[in-house]
MMTF fields as JSON, N, C-alpha, C and O atoms, coordinates in Angstrom:
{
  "mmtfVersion": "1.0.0",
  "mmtfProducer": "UNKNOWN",
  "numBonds": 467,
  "numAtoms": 468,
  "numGroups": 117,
  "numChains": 1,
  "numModels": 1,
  "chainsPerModel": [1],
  "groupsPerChain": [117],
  "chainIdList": ["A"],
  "bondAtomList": [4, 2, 8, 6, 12, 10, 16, 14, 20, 18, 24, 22, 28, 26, 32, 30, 36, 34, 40, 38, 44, 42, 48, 46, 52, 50, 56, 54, 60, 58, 64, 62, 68, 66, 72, 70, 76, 74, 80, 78, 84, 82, 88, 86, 92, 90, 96, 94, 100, 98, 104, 102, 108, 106, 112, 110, 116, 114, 120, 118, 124, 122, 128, 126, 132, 130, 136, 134, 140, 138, 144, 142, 148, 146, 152, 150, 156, 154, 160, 158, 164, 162, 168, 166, 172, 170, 176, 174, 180, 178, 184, 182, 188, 186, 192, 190, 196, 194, 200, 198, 204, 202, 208, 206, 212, 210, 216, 214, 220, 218, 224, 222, 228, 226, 232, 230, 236, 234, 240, 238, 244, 242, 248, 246, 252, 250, 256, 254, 260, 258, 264, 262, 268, 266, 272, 270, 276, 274, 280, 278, 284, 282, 288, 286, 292, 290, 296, 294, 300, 298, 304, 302, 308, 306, 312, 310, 316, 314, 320, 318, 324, 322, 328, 326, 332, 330, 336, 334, 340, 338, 344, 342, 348, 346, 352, 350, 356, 354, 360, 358, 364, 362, 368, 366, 372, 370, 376, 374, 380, 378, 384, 382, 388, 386, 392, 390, 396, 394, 400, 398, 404, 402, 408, 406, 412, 410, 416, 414, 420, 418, 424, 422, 428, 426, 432, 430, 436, 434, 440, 438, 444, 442, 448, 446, 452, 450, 456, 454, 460, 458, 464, 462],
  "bondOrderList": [1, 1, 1, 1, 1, 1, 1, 1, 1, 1, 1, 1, 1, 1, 1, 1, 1, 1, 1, 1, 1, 1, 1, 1, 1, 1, 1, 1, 1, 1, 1, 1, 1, 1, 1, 1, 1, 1, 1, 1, 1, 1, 1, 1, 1, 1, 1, 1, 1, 1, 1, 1, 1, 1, 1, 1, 1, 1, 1, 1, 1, 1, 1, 1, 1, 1, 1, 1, 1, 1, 1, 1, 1, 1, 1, 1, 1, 1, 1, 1, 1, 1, 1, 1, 1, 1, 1, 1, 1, 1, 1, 1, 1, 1, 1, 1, 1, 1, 1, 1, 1, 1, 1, 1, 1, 1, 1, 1, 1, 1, 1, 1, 1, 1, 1, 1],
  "groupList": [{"groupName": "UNK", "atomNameList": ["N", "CA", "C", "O"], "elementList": ["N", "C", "C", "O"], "formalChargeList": [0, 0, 0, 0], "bondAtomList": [1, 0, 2, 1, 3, 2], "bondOrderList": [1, 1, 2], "singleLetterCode": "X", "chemCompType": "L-PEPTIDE LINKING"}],
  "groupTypeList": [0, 0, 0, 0, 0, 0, 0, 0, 0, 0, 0, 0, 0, 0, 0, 0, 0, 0, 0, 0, 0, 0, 0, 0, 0, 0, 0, 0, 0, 0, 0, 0, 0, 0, 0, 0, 0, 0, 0, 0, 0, 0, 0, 0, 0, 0, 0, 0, 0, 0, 0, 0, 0, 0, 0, 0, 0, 0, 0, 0, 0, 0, 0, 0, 0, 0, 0, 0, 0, 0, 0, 0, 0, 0, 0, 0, 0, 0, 0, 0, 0, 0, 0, 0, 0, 0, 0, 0, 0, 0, 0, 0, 0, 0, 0, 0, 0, 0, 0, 0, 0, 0, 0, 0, 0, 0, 0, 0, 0, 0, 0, 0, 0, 0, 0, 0, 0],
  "groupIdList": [1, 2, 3, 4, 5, 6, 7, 8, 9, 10, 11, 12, 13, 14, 15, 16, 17, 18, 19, 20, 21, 22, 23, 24, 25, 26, 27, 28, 29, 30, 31, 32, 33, 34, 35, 36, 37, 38, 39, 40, 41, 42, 43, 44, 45, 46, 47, 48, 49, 50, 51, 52, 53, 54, 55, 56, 57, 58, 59, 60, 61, 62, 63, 64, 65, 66, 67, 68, 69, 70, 71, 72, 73, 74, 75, 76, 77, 78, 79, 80, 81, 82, 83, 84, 85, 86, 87, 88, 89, 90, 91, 92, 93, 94, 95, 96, 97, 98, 99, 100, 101, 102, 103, 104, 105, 106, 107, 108, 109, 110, 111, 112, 113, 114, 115, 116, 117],
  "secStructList": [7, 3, 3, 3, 3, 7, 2, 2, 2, 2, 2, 2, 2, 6, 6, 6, 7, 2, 2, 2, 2, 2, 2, 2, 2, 2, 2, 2, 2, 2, 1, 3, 3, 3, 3, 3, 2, 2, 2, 2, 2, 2, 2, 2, 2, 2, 2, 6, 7, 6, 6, 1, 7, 2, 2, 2, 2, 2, 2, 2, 2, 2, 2, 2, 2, 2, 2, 2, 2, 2, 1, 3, 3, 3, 7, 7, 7, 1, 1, 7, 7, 7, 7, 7, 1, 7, 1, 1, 6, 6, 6, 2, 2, 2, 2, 2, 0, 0, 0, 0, 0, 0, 7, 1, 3, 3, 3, 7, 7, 7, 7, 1, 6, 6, 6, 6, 7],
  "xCoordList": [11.811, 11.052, 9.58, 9.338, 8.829, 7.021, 6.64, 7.201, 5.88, 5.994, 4.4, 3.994, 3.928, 2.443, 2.57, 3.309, 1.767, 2.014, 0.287, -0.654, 0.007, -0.875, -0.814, -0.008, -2.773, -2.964, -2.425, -2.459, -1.947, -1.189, -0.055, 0.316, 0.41, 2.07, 1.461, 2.099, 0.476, -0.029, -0.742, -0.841, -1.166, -2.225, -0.907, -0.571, -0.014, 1.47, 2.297, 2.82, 2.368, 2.995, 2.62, 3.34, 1.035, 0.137, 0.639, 1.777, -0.069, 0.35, 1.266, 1.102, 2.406, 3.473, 4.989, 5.959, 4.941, 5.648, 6.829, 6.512, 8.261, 8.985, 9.043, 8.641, 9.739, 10.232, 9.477, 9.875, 7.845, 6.795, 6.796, 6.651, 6.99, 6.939, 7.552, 7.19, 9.421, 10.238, 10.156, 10.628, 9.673, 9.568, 8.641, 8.921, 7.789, 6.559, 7.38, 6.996, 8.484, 8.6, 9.984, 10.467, 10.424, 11.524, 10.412, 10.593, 9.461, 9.051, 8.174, 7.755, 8.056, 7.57, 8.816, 8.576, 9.539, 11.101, 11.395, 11.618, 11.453, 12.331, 11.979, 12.676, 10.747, 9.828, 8.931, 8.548, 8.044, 7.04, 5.858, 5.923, 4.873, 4.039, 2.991, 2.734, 2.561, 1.364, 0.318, 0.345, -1.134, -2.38, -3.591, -3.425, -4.235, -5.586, -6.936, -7.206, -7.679, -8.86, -9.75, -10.034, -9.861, -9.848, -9.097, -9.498, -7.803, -6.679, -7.126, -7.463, -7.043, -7.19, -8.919, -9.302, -9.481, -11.072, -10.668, -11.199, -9.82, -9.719, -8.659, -8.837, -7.595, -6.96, -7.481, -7.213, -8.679, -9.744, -10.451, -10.411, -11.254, -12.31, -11.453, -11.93, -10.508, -9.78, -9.195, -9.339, -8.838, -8.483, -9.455, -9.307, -10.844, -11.865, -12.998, -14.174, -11.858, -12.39, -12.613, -12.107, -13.332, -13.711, -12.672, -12.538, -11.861, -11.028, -9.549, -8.694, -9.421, -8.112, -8.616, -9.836, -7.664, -8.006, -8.045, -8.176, -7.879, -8.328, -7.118, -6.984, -5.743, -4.563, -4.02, -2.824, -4.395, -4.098, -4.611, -4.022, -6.055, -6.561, -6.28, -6.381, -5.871, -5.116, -4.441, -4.532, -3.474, -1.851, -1.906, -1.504, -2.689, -3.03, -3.758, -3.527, -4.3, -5.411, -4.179, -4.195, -3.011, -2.322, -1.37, -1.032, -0.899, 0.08, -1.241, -1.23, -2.014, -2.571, -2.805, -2.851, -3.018, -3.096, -1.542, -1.127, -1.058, 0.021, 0.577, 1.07, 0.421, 0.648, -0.191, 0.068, -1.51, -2.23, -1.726, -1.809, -1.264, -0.998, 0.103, 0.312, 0.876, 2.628, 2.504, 3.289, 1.741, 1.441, 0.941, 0.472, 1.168, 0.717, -0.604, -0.61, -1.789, -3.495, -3.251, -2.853, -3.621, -4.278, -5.583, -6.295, -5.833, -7.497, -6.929, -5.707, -7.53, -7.794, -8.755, -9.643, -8.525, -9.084, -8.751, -7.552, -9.411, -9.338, -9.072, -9.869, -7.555, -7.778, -6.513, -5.342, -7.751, -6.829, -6.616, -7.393, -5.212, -4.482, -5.706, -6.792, -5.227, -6.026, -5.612, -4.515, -6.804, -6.19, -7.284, -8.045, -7.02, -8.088, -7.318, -7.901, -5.89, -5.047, -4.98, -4.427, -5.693, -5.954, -6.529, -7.493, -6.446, -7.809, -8.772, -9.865, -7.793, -9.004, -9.138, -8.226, -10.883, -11.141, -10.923, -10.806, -10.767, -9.798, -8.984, -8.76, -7.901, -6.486, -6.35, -5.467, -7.621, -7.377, -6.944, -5.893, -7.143, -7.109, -5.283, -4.453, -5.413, -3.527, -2.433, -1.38, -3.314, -2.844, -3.19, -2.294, -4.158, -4.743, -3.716, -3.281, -3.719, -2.837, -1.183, -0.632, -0.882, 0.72, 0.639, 1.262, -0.584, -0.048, -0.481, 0.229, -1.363, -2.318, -0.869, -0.436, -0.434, 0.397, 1.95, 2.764, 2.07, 3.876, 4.349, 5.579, 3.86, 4.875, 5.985, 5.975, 6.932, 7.944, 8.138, 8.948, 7.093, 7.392, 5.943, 5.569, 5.363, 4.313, 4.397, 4.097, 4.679, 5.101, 4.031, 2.921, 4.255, 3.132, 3.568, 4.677, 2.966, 3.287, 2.232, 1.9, 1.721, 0.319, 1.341, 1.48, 1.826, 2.271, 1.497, 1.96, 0.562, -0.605, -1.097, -0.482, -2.091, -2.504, -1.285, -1.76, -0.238, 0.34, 1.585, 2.615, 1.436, 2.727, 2.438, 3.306, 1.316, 1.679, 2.436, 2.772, 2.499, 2.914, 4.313, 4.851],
  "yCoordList": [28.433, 29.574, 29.163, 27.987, 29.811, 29.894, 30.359, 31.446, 30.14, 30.203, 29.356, 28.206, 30.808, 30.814, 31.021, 31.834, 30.186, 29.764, 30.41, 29.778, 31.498, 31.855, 30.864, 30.146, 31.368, 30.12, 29.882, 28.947, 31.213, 31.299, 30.695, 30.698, 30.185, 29.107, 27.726, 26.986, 27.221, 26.521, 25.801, 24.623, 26.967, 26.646, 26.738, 25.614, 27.662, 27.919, 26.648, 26.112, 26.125, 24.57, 23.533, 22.723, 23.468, 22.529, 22.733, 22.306, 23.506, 24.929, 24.168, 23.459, 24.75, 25.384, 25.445, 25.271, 25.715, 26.702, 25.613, 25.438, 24.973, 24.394, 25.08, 24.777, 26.112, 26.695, 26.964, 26.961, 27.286, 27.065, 25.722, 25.686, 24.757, 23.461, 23.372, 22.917, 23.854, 23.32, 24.406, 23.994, 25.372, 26.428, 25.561, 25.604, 24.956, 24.34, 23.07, 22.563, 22.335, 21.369, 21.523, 20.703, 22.961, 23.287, 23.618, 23.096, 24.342, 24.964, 23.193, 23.032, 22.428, 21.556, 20.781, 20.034, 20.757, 19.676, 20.122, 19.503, 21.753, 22.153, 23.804, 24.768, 23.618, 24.574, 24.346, 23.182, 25.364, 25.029, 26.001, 27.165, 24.893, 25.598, 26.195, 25.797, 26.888, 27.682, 28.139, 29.181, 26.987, 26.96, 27.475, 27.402, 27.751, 27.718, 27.431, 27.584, 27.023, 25.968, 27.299, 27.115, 28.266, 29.217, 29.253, 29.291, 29.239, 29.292, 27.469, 27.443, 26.456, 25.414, 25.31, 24.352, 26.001, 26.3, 26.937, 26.555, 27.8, 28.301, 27.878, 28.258, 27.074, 26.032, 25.267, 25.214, 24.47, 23.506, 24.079, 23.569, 25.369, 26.057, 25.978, 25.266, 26.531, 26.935, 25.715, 25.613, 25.183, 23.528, 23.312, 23.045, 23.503, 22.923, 23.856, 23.788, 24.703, 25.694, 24.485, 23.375, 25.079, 24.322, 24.673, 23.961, 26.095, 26.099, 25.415, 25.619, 24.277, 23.676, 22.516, 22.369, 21.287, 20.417, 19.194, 19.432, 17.903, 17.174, 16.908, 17.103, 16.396, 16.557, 17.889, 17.748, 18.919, 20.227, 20.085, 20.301, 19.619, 19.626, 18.642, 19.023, 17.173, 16.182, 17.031, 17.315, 17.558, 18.273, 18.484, 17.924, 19.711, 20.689, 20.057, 20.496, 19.393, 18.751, 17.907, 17.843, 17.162, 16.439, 17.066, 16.644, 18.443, 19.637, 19.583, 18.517, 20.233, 20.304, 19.62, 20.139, 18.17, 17.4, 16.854, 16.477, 16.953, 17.021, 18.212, 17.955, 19.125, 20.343, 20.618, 21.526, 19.693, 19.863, 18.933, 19.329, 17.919, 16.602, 17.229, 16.916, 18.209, 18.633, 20.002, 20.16, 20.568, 22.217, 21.83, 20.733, 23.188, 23.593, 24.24, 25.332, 23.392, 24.044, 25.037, 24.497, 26.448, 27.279, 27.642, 27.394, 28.698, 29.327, 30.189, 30.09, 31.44, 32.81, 33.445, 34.121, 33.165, 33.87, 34.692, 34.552, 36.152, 36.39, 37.993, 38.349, 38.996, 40.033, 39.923, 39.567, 40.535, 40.768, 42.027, 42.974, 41.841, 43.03, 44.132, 43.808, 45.115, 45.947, 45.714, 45.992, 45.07, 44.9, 45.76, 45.313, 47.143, 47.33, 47.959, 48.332, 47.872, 48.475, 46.914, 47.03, 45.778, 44.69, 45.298, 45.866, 45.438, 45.842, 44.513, 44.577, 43.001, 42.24, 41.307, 40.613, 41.27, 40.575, 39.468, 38.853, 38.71, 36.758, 36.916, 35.978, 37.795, 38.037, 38.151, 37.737, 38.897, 39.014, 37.515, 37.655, 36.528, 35.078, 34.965, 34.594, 35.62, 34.983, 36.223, 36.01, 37.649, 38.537, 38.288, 38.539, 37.907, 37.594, 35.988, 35.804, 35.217, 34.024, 34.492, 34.182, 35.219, 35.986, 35.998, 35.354, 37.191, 37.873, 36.743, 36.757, 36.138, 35.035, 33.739, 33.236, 33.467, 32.274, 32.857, 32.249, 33.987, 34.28, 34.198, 34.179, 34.128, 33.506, 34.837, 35.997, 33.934, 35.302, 35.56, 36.356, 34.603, 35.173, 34.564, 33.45, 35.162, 35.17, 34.706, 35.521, 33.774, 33.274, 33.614, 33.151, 34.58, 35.001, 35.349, 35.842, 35.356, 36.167, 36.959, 37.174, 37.398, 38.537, 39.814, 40.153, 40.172, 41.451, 43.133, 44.273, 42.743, 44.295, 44.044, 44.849, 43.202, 43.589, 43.103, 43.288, 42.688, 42.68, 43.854, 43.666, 44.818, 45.903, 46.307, 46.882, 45.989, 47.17, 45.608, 45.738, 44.543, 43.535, 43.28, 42.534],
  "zCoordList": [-87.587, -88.019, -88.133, -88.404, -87.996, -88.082, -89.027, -89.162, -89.924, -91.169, -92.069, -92.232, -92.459, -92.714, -94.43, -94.985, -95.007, -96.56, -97.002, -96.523, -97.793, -98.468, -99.58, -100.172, -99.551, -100.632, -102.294, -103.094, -102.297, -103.416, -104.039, -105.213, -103.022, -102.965, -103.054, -103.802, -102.531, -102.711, -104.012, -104.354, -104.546, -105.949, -106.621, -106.994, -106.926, -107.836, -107.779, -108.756, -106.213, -106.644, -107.189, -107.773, -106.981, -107.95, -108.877, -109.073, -109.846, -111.018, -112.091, -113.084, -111.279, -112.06, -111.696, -112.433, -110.473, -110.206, -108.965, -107.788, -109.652, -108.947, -107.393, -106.27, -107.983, -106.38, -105.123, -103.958, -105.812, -104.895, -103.881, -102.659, -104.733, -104.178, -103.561, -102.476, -103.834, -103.373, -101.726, -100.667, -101.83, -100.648, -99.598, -98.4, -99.96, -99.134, -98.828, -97.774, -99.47, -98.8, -97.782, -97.001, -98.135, -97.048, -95.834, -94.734, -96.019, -94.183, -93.8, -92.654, -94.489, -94.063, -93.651, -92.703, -93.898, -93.436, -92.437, -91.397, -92.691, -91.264, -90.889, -90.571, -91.07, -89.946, -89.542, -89.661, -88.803, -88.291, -89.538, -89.932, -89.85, -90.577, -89.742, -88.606, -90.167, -88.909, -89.628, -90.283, -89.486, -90.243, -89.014, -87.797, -89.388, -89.065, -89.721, -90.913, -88.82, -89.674, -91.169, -92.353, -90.426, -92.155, -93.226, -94.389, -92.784, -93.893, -94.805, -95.989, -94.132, -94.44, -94.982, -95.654, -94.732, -95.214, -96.629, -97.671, -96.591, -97.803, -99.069, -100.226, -98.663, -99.132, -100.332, -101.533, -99.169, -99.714, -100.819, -101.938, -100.489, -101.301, -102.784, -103.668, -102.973, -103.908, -104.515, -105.733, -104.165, -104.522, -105.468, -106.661, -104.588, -105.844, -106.857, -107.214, -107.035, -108.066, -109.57, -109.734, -110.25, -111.491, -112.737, -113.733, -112.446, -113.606, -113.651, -114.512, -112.152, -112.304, -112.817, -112.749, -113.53, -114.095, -112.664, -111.463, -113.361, -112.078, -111.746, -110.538, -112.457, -112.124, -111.536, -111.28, -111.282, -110.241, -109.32, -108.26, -109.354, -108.32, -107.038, -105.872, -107.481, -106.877, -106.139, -104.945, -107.315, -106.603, -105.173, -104.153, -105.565, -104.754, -103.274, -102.147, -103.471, -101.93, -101.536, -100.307, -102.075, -101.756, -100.792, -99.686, -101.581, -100.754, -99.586, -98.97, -99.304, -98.63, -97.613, -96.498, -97.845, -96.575, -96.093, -94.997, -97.071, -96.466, -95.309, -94.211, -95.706, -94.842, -93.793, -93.003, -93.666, -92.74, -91.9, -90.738, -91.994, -91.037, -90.242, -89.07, -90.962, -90.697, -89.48, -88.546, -89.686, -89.609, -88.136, -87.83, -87.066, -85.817, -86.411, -86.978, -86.207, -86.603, -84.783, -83.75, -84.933, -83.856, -84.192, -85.165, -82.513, -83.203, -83.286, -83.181, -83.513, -83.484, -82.887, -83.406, -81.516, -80.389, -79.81, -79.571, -79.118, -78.332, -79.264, -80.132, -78.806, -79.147, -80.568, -80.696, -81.543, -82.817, -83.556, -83.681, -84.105, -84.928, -85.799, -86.279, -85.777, -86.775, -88.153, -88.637, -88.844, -90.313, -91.388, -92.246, -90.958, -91.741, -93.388, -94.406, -93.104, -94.134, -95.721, -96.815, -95.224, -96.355, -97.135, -96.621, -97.942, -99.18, -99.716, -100.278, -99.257, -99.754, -98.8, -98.351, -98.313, -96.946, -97.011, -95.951, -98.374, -97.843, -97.504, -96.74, -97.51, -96.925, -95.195, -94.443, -94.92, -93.222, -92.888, -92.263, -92.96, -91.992, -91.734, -90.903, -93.191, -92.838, -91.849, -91.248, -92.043, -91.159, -89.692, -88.885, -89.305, -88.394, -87.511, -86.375, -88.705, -88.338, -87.566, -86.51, -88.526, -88.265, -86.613, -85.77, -86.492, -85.437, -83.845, -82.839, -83.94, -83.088, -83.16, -82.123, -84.239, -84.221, -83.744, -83.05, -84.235, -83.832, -85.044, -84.996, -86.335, -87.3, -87.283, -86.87, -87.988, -88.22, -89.677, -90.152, -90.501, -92.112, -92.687, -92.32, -93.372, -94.302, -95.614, -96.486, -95.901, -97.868, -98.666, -98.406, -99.883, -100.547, -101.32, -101.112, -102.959, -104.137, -104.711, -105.877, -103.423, -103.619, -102.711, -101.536, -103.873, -103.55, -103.606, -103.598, -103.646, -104.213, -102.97, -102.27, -102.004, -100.832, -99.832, -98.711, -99.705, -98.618, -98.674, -98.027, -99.329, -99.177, -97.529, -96.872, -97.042, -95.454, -94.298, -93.121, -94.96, -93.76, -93.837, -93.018]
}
């Protein structure tokens, strides 16, 4: 399966949040993760927000490079989906990723802008 991880699963496994983790280290065992250099731009950004401590923040860049070493990096070239139904413009990269990469599932617990995907 192809399988695109919002940054939200990401910061939640730092966090908190077992099953987050344990979700990121199933599509990393035995899927294909599917990044792009924005998604991973925005990964990073958020990683080094000032309100995680320095032990989250580790976490988190650790998931991260880990998932970057693991993950099929694409571009996003050429002709893309109409996303004008996002309501919030950090979200396009990963709609945009879906449709450019093939994924067949989107992991997210931002359920308020992704009801139309």
């Amino acid at each position: 399966m192809r399988v695109i991880l919002d940054c939200n699963i990401v910061v939640s496994a730092a966090l908190r949040s077992m099953t987050c983790l344990r979700v990121i280290e199933g599509v990393l065992d035995g899927h294909t993760l599917v990044l792009t250099a924005d998604i991973l731009s925005e990964y990073r950004r958020v990683a080094g927000y000032k309100k995680f401590s320095d032990a989250a923040r580790a976490k988190m860049l650790a998931i991260i490079e880990r998932a970057a070493e693991s993950a099929e990096i694409i571009t996003t070239t050429g002709p893309l989906p109409d996303v004008e139904a996002i309501a919030d413009e950090d979200d396009v990269i990963y709609v945009v990723a879906v449709h450019v990469g093939r994924a067949d599932v989107l992991v997210t617990g931002n359920h308020r802008d992704f009801r139309v995907c």
